[in-house]
GUMAR-962529 format. One record per residue (C-alpha): residue number from 1; z, y, x. Coordinates in steps of 0.05 Angstrom, whole numbers, always signed. Layout:
BEGIN
<NUM; <Z; Y; X>>
...
# end
This chain:
BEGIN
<1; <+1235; +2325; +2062>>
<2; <+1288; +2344; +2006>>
<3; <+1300; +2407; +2039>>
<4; <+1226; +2427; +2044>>
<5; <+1220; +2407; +1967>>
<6; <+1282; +2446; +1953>>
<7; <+1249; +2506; +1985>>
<8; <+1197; +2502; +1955>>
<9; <+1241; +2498; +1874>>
<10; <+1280; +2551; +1894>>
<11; <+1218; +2609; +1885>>
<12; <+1219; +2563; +1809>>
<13; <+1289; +2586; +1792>>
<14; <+1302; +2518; +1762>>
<15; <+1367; +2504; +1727>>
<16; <+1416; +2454; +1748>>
<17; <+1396; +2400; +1703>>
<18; <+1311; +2412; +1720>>
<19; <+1338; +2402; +1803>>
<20; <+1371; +2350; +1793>>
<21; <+1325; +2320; +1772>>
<22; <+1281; +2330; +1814>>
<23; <+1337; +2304; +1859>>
<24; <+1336; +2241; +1829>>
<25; <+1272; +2225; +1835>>
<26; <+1267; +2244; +1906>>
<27; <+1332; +2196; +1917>>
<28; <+1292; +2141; +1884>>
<29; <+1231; +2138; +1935>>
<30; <+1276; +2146; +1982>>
<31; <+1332; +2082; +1964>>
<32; <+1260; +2053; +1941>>
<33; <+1231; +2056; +2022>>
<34; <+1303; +2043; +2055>>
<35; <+1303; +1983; +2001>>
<36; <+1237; +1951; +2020>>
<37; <+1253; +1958; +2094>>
<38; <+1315; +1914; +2092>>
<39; <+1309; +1839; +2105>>
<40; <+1326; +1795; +2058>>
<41; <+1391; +1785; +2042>>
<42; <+1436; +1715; +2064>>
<43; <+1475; +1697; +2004>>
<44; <+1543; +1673; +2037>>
<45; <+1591; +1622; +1995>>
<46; <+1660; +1632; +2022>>
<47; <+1694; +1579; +1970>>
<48; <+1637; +1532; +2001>>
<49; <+1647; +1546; +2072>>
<50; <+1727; +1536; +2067>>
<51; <+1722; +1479; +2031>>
<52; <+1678; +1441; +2079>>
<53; <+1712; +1466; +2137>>
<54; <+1782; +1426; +2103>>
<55; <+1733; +1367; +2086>>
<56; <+1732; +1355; +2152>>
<57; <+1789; +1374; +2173>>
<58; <+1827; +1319; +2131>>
<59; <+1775; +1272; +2118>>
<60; <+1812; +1216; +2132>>
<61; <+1859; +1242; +2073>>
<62; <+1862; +1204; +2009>>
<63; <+1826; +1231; +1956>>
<64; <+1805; +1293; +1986>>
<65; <+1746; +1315; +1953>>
<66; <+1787; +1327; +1884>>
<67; <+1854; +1352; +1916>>
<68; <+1805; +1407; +1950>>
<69; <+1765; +1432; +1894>>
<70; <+1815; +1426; +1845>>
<71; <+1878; +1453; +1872>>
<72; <+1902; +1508; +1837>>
<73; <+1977; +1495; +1833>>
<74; <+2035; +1533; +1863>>
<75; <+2043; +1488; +1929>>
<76; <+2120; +1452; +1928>>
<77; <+2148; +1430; +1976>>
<78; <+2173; +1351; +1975>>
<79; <+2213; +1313; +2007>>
<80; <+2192; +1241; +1994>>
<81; <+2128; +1253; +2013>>
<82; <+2120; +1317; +2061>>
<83; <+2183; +1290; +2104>>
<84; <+2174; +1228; +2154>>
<85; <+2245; +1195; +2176>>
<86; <+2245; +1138; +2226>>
<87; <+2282; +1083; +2200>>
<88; <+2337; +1093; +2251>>
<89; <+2355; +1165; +2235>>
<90; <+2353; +1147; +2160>>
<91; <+2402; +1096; +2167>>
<92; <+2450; +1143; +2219>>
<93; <+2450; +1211; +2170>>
<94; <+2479; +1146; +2109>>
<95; <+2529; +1126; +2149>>
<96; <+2547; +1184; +2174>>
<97; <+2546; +1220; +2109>>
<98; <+2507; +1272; +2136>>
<99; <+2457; +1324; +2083>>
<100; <+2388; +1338; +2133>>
<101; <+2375; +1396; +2080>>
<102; <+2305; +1370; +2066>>
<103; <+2294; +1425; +2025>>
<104; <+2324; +1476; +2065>>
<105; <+2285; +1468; +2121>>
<106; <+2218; +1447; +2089>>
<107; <+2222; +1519; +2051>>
<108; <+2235; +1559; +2113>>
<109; <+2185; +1529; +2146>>
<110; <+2144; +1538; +2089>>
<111; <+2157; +1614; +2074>>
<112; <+2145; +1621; +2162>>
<113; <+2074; +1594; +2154>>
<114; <+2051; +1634; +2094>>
<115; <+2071; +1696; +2125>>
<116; <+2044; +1688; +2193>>
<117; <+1979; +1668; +2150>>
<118; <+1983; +1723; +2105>>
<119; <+1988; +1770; +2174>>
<120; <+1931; +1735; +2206>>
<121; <+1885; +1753; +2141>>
<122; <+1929; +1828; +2140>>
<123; <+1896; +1834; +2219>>
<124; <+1832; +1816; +2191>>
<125; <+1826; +1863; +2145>>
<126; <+1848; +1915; +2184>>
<127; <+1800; +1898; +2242>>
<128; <+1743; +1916; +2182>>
<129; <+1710; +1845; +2207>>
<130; <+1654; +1806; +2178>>
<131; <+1691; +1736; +2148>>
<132; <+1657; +1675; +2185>>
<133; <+1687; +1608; +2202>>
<134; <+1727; +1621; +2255>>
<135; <+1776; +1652; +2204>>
<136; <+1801; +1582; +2177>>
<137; <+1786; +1547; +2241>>
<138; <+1846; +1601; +2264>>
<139; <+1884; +1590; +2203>>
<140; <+1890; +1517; +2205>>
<141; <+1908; +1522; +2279>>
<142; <+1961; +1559; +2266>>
<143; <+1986; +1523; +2201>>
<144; <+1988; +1458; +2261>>
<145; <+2028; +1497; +2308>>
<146; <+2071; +1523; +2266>>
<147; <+2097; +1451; +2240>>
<148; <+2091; +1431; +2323>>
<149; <+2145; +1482; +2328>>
<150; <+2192; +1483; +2282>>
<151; <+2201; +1401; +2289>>
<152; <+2211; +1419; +2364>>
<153; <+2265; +1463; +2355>>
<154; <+2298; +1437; +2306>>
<155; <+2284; +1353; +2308>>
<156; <+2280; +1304; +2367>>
<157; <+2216; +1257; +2344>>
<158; <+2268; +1230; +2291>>
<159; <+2234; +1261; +2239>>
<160; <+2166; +1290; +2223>>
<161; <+2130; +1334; +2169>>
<162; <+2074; +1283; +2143>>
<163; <+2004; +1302; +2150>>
<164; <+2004; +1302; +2069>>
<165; <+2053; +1367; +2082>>
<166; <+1991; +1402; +2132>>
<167; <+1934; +1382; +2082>>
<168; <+1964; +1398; +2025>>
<169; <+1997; +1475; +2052>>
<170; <+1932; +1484; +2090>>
<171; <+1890; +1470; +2018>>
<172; <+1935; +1516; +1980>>
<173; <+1934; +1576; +2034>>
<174; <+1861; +1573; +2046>>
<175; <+1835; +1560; +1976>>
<176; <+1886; +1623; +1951>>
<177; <+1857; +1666; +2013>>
<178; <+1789; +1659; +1991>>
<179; <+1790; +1726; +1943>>
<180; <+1812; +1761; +2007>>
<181; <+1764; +1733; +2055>>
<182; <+1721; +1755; +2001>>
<183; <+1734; +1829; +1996>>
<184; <+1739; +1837; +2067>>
<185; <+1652; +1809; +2068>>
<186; <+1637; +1855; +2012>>
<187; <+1677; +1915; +2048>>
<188; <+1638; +1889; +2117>>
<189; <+1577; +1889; +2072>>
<190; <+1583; +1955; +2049>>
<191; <+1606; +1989; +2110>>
<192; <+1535; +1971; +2155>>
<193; <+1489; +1958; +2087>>
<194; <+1437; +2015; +2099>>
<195; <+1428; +2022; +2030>>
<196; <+1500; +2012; +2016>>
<197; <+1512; +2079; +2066>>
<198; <+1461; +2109; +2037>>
<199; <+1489; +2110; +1962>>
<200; <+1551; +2139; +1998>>
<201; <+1518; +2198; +2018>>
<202; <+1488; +2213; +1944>>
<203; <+1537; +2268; +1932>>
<204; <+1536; +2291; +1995>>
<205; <+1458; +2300; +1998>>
<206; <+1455; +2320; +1926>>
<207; <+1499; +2378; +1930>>
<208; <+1464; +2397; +1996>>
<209; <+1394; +2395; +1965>>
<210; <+1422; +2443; +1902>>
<211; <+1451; +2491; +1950>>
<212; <+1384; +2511; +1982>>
<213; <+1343; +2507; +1912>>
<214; <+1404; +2555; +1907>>
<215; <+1368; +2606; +1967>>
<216; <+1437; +2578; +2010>>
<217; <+1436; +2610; +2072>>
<218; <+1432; +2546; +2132>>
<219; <+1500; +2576; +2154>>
<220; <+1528; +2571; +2082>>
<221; <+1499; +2491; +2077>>
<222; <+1517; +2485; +2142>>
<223; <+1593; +2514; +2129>>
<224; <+1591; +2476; +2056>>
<225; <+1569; +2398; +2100>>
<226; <+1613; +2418; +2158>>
<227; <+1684; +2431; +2109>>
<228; <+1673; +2368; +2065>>
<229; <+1685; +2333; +2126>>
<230; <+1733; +2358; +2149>>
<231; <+1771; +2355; +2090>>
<232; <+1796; +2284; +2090>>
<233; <+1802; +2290; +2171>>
<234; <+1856; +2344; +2154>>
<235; <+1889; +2313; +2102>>
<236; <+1896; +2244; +2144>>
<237; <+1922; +2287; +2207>>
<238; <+1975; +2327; +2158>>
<239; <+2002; +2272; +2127>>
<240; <+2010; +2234; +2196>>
<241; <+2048; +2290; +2221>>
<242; <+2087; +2289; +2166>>
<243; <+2099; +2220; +2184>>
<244; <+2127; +2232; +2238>>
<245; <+2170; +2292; +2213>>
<246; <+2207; +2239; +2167>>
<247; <+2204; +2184; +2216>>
<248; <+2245; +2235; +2259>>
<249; <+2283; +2260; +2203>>
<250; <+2308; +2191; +2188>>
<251; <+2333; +2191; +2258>>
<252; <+2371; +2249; +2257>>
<253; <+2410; +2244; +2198>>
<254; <+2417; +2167; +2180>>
<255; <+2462; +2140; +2232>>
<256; <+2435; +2071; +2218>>
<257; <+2376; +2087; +2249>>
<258; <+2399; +2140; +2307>>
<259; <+2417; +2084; +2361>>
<260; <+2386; +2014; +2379>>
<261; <+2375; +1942; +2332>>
<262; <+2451; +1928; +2356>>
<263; <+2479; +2002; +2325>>
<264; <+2428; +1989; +2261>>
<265; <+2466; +1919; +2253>>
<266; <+2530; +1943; +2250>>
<267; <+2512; +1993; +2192>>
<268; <+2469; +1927; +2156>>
<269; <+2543; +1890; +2174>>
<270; <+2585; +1944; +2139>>
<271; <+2530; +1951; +2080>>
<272; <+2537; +1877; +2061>>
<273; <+2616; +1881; +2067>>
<274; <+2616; +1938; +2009>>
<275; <+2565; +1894; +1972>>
<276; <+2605; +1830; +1972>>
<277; <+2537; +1799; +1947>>
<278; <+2534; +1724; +1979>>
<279; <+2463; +1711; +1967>>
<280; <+2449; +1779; +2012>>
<281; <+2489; +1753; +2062>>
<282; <+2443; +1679; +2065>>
<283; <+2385; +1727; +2069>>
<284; <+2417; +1771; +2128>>
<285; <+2434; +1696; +2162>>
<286; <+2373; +1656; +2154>>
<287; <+2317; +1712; +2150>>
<288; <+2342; +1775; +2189>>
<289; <+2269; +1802; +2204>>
<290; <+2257; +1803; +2136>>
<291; <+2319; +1836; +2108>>
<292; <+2321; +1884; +2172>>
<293; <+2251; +1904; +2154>>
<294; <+2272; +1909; +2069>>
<295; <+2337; +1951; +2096>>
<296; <+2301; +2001; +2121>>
<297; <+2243; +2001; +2076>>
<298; <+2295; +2010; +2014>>
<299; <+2326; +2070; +2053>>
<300; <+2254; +2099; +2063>>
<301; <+2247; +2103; +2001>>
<302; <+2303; +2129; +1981>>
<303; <+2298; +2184; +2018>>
<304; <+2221; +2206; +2001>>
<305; <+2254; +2198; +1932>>
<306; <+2312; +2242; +1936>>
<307; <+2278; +2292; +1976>>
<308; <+2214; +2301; +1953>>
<309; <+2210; +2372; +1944>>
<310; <+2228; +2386; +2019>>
<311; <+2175; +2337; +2035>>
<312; <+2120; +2375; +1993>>
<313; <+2136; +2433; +2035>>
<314; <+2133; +2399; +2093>>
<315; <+2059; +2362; +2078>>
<316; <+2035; +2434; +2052>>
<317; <+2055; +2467; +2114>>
<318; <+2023; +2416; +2157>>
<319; <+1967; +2425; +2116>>
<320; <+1965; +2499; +2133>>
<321; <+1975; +2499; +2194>>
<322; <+1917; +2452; +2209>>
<323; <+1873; +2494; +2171>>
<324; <+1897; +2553; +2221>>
<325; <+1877; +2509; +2276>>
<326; <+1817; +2494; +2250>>
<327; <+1804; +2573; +2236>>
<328; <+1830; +2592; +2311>>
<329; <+1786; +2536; +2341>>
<330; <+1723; +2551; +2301>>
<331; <+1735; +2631; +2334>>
<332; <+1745; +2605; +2399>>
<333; <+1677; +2561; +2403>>
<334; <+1638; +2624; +2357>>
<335; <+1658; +2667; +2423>>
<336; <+1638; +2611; +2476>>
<337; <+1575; +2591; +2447>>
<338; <+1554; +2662; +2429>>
<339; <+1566; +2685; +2507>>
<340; <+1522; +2620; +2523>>
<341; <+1465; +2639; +2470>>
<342; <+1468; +2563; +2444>>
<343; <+1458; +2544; +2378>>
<344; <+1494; +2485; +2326>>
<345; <+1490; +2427; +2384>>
<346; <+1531; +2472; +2426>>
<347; <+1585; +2493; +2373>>
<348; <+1584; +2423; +2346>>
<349; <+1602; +2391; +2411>>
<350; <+1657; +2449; +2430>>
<351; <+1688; +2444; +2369>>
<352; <+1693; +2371; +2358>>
<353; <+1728; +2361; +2426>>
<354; <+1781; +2425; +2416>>
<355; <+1801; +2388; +2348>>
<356; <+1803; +2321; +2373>>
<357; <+1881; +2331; +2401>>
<358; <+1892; +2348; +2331>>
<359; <+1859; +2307; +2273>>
<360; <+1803; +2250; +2278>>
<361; <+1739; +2274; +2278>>
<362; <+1667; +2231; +2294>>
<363; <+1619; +2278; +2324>>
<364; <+1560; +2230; +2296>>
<365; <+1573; +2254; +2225>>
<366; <+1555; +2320; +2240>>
<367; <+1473; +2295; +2261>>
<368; <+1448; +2321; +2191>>
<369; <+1479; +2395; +2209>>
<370; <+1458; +2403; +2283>>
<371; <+1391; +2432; +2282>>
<372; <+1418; +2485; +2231>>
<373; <+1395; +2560; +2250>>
<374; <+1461; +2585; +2253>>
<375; <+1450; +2652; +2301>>
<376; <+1494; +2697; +2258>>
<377; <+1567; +2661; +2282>>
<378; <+1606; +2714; +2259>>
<379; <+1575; +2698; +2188>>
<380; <+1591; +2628; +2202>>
<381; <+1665; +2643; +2223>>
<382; <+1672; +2678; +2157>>
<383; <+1647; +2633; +2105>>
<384; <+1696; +2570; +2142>>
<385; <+1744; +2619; +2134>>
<386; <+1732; +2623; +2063>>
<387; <+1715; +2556; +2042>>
<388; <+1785; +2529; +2092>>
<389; <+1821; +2567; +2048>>
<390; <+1790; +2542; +1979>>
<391; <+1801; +2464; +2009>>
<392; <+1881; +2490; +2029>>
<393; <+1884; +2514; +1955>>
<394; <+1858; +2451; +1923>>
<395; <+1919; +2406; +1976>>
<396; <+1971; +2447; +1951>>
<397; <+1945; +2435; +1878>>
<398; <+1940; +2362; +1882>>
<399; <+2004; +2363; +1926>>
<400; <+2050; +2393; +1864>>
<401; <+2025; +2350; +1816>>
<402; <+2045; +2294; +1845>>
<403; <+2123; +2271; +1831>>
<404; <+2135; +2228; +1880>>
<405; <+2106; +2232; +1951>>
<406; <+2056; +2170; +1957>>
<407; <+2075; +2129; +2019>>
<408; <+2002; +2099; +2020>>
<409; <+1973; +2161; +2033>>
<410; <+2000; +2141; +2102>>
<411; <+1967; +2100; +2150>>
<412; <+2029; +2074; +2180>>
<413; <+2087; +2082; +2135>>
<414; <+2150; +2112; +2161>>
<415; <+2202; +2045; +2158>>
<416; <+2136; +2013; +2189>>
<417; <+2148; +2061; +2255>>
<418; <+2228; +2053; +2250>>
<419; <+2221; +1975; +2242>>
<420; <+2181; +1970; +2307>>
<421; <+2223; +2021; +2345>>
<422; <+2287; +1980; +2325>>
<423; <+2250; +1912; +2331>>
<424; <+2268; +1863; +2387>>
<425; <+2277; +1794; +2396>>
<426; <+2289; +1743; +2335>>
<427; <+2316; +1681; +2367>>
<428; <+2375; +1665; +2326>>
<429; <+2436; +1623; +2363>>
<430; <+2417; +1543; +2349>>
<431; <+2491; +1541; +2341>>
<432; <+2516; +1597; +2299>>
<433; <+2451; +1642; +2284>>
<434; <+2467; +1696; +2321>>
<435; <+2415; +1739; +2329>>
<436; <+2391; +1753; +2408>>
<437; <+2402; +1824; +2429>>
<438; <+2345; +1836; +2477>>
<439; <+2299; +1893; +2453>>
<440; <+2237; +1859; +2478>>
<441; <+2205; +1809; +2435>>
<442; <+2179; +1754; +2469>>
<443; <+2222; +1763; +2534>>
<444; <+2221; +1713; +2587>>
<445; <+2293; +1709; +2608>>
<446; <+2348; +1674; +2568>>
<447; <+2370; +1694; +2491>>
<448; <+2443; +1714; +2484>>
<449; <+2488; +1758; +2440>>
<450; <+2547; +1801; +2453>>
<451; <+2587; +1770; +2396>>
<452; <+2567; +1694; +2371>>
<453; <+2590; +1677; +2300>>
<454; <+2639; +1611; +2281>>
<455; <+2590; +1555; +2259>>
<456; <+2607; +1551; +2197>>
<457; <+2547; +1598; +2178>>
<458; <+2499; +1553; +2212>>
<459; <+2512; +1498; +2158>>
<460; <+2524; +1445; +2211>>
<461; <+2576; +1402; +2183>>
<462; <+2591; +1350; +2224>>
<463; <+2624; +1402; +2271>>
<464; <+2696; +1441; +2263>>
<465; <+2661; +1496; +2232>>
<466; <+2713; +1555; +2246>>
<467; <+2698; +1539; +2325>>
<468; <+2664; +1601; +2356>>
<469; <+2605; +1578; +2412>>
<470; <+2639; +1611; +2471>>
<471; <+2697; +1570; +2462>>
<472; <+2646; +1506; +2450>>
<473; <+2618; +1515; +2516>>
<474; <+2683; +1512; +2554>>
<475; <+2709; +1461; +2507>>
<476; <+2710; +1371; +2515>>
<477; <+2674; +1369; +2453>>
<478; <+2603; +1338; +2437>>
<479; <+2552; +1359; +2395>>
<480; <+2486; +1320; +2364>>
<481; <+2429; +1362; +2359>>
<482; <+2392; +1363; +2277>>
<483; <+2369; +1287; +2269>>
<484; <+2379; +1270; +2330>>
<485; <+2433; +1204; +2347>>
<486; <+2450; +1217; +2420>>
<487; <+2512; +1270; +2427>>
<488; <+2517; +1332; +2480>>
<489; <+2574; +1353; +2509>>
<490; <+2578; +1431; +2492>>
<491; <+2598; +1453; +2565>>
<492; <+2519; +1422; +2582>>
<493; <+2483; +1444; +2524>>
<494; <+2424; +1457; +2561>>
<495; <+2409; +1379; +2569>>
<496; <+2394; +1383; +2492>>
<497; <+2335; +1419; +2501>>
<498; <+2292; +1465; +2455>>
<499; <+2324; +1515; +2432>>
<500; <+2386; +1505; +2466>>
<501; <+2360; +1510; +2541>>
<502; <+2333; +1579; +2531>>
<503; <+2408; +1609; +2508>>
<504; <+2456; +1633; +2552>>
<505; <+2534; +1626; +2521>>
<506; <+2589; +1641; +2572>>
<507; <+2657; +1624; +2553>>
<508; <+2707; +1690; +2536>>
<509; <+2749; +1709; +2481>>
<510; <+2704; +1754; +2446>>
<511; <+2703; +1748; +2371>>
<512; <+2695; +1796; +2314>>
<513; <+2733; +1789; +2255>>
<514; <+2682; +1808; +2215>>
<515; <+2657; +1734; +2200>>
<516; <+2728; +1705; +2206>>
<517; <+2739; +1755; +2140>>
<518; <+2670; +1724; +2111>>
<519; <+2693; +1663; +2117>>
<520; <+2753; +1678; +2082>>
<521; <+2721; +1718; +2025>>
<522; <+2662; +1659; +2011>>
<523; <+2699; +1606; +2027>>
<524; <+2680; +1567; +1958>>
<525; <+2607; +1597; +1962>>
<526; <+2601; +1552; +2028>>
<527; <+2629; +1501; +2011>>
<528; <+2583; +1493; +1950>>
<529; <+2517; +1506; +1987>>
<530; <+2536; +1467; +2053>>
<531; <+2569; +1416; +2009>>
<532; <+2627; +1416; +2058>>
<533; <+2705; +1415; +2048>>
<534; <+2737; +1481; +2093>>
<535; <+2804; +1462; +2073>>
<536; <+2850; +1463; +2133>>
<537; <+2804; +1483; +2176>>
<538; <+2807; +1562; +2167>>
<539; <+2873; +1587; +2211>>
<540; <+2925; +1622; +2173>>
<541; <+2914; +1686; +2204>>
<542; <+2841; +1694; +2183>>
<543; <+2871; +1698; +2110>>
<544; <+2901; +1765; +2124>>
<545; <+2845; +1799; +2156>>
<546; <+2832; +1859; +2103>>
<547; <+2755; +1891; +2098>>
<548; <+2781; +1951; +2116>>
<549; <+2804; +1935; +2189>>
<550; <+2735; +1896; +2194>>
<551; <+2694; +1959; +2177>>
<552; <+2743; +1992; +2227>>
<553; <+2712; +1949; +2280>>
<554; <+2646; +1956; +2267>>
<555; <+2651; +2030; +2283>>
# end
């Protein structure tokens, strides 16, 4: 239809502004039959929908209603009422004197359940999903398991998080998600809305329809449809590879990330030693994923930074060279298809599969273009040739003036690929938080480390906190698990349970004096935030342990 009617204003010599609109009108009958053809649409209320699914959820929560529709605060966590001590334990951690770090641990478990929400909705989103109800169903389930889990491994039915804490944290994550949940309908919406797709292809169709009241040529409008969409396709595959160029540039030339998680620690070990910054080091010991993951992020970035001239070269010769693929493809399926007398299907098909190896391509997008009379391919070879070039020109132009190279143009960033190839398992020592060494997360057999730590970084003070676990576990001594009033002997720590039947810890003599050092050079910082006295407890020797010689042995 447009292109008969643009035929047919092409022998009227229009000008631009008299086609287009003509164009405009055309567009209007046709959003105005695609319109009336659609069913009408379901109005969905996402703050609505969440908000009944928590009603009930927690309806046997006081005061519900209100805390639901009116929470907007910051959630907090509290101690008096989002912890639940049995009279027993109370009484034991008075007399014993002992600090259960409320706050400690209702913050990590806190900051754990936010982000394994906010990567739930991150999955989501990515999956390009409709929202329905399954989404908090999911959510909530998770929120429960999470709190089943950390009271497992770290309590003994001594002590609880109150169902206030799982209303209250499931409330505030929900009600917060709901602009998300949101966006991802609307982007649903618009991605399978007829008319939604159809306003996407205005442009498109528009500058189609003034090419042929042009007198265009089907191999020029078939060229001209062909390249703009190819254009993003080639872009996307040039700046993957380019990904991958700095992912393996990264490799060779930053030792920190030229070896395994255990060679990539030692360079995290030595880079908090020259910082001397305690509050790095808590992160380091009580959220490794997390400063692993900003460690190599920082570095990333750095180095896009610093070399971002070298990487324009490298993302414009990328660029070329896909557009020489393209060019040496398009000759190669001209010469098969010509020997075969076929016609646009033919050349479509060939020339889709030869590039798939190379960039993304969706043969469906090229329907409009397939019945073109395109018998003159050497004509056709030609004008891509031509109009390849114009998009390499218009990269390399956008390419320079850009400063900085844009990591988002990526689809996976490059300290995205390096975390996961240097990822592993996550288990931390219940004893001394020594990270497990096995490079597959998730494994089946037992957690265990090369080198444990002396407990004293665990925070556990009502145990000689210079002891190292290897000697523990060949040791007399007895150990009572977090809130729990029944004592373990070390040398059966299994008999404790979760977490401490799923670690292996032989006894040797293996100890770095890396964290004897710490020790040394925090001592006060310790003693402030575990609230316990070190004095006398620290050998004499560890005092003369220089950074130097424990930098040495991290090599």
């Amino acid at each position: 239809m447009s292109r008969d009617l643009a035929s047919r204003l092409k022998k009227q010599k229009l000008s631009d502004e008299k086609a287009k609109e003509e164009f405009d009108r055309l567009w209007e009958c046709w959003v105005f039959r695609v319109s009336s053809e659609l069913p009408p649409e379901e109005q969905l209320d996402i703050r609505a929908t969440v908000q009944n699914i928590l009603l009930e959820k927690f309806k046997n929560q006081g005061d519900v209603l209100n805390k639901i529709v009116n929470r907007e605060k910051m959630f907090q966590f509290n101690k008096k009422k989002h912890i639940k001590q049995s009279w027993a334990s109370s009484v034991w951690n008075r007399v014993t004197s002992q600090d259960p770090q409320w706050e400690s641990h209702g913050n990590e478990l806190t900051q754990q359940i936010q982000r394994a929400v906010n990567q739930y909705i991150n999955r989501r989103e990515e999956e390009k999903v409709d929202f329905n109800d399954n989404f908090i169903h999911e959510i909530l389930g998770e929120i429960k398991k999470k709190i089943t889990d950390y009271v497992n491994q770290f309590f003994t039915g001594q002590t609880i998080f109150t169902k206030e804490y799982e209303f209250e944290l499931s409330v505030y994550l929900c009600t917060t998600a709901v602009p998300r949940f949101e966006k991802i309908h609307t982007a649903f919406r618009r991605a399978n809305d007829p008319l939604t797709y159809l306003e996407s292809k205005r442009d498109q169709y528009l500058n189609c329809f003034m090419s042929f009241c042009k007198g265009a040529s089907s191999v020029t409008f078939f060229v001209d449809f062909l390249c703009r969409c190819l254009k993003p396709a080639i872009q996307q595959a040039a700046c993957d590879k380019t990904c991958i160029q700095i992912t393996d540039e990264m490799k060779s030339n930053y030792p920190a990330f030229s070896g395994n998680r255990s060679n990539l620690e030692n360079h995290i070990l030595r880079h908090l030693a020259e910082q001397k910054d305690f509050d790095s080091y808590m992160e380091y010991i009580n959220h490794p994923k997390g400063y692993f993951e900003r460690f190599i992020r920082e570095r990333v970035e750095r180095y896009c930074r610093d070399n971002r001239d070298q990487l324009r070269r490298m993302l414009n010769t990328n660029l070329s060279d896909l557009v020489q693929q393209v060019l040496t493809v398009s000759t190669t399926v001209t010469a098969a298809v010509r020997e075969r007398h076929a016609g646009a299907i033919l050349w479509l098909d060939e020339f889709c599969a030869a590039l798939s190896d190379h960039m993304v391509l969706h043969r469906q997008d090229y329907r409009n273009i397939e019945n073109e009379d395109i018998t003159d391919l050497q004509f056709l070879r030609e004008t891509m040739a031509g109009s390849l070039w114009e998009i390499l020109e218009n990269f390399q132009k956008e390419s320079s003036s850009t400063p900085d190279l844009d990591l988002k143009m990526f689809r996976r960033r490059p300290d995205e690929i390096l975390c996961e190839a240097l990822s592993g398992c996550w288990e931390q020592c219940p004893f001394c938080t020594a990270i497990c060494t096995n490079t597959i997360p998730g494994h089946s057999s037992d957690h265990s480390v090369q080198f444990h730590r002396p407990l004293a970084l665990s925070g556990q003070s009502d145990i000689l906190l210079t002891d190292f676990c290897p000697t523990l576990v060949c040791s007399n001594r007895t150990f009572r698990p977090p809130h729990s009033m029944k004592s373990v002997p070390y040398k059966t720590y299994r008999a404790a349970g979760e977490p401490y039947s799923r670690w292996s810890i032989t006894p040797d003599e293996s100890e770095q004096s890396y964290w004897k050092w710490f020790i040394c050079t925090f001592r006060s910082q310790l003693e402030e935030k575990f609230r316990s006295d070190l004095q006398g407890r620290i050998p004499s020797e560890w005092g003369r342990i220089t950074k130097s010689s424990v930098l040495k042995e991290l090599r």
